[in-house]
C-alpha positions as CSV (number, residue, x, y, z in Angstrom):
1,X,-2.5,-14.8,3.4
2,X,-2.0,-13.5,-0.2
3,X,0.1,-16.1,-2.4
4,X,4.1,-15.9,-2.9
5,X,3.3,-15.9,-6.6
6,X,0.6,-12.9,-6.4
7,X,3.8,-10.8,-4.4
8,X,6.2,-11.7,-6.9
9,X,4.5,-9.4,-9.5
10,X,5.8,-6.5,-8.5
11,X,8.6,-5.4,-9.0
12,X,9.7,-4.3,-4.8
13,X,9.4,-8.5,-4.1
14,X,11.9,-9.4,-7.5
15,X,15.1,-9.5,-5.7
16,X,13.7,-11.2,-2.3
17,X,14.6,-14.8,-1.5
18,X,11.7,-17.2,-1.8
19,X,11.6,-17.7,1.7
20,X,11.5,-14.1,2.5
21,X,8.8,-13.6,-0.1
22,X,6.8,-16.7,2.0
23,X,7.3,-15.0,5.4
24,X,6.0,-11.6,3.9
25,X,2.9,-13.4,2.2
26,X,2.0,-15.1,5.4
27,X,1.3,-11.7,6.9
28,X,-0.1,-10.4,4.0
29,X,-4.1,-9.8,3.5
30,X,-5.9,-8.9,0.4
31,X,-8.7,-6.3,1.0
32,X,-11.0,-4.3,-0.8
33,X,-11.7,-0.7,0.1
34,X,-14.3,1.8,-0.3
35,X,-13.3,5.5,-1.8
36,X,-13.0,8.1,0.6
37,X,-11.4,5.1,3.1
38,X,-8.3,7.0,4.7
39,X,-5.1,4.5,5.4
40,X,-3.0,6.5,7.7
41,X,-2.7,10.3,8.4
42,X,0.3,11.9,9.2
43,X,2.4,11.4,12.0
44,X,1.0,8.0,13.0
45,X,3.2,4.8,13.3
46,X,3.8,3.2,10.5
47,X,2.0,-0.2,10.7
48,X,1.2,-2.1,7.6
49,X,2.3,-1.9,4.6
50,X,-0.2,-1.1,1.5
51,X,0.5,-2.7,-2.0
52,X,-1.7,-1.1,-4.8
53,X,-3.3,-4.0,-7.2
54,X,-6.6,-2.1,-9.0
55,X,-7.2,1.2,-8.9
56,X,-5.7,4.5,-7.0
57,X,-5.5,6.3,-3.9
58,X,-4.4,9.9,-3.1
59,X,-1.3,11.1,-0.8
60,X,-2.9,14.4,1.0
61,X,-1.6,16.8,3.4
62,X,-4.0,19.1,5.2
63,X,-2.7,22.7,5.2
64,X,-2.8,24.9,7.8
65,X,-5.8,26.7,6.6
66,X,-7.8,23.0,6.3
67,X,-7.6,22.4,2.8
68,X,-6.7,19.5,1.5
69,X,-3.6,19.1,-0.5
70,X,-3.1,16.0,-3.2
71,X,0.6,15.8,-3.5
72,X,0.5,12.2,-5.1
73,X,-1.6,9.4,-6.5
74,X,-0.6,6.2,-6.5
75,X,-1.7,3.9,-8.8
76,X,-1.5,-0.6,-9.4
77,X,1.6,-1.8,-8.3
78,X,2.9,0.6,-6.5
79,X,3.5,0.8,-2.3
């Protein structure tokens, strides 16, 4: 479980009520990842939902050729 409090630091949990917020932290885990870990590829069901606290990770696309793409890095605080 990651705290109400930690969630509330961002700004997509501002306008939640606190009860919402407690129901979303109850299923929420903290981990720490190594680089190079993919989260999801394309096409899969979306299952978890990712919020960014240190670092950044890359949104890539692999093109039809099979090169790798980066169309977007996310970065802290954002999903």
């Amino acid at each position: 479980m990651v705290s109400p409090e930690i969630l509330r630091r961002y700004p997509y949990f501002t306008g939640i009520s606190e009860e919402s917020l407690k129901r979303v932290a109850m299923v929420s885990d903290e981990r720490t990842l190594p680089a190079g870990t993919v989260l999801f590829r394309e096409g899969h069901d979306a299952t978890h939902l990712y919020v960014v606290t240190e670092g950044e990770l890359d949104v890539r696309y692999v093109l039809a050729t099979g090169e790798h793409k980066t169309v977007d890095t996310i970065v802290a605080g954002d999903l």
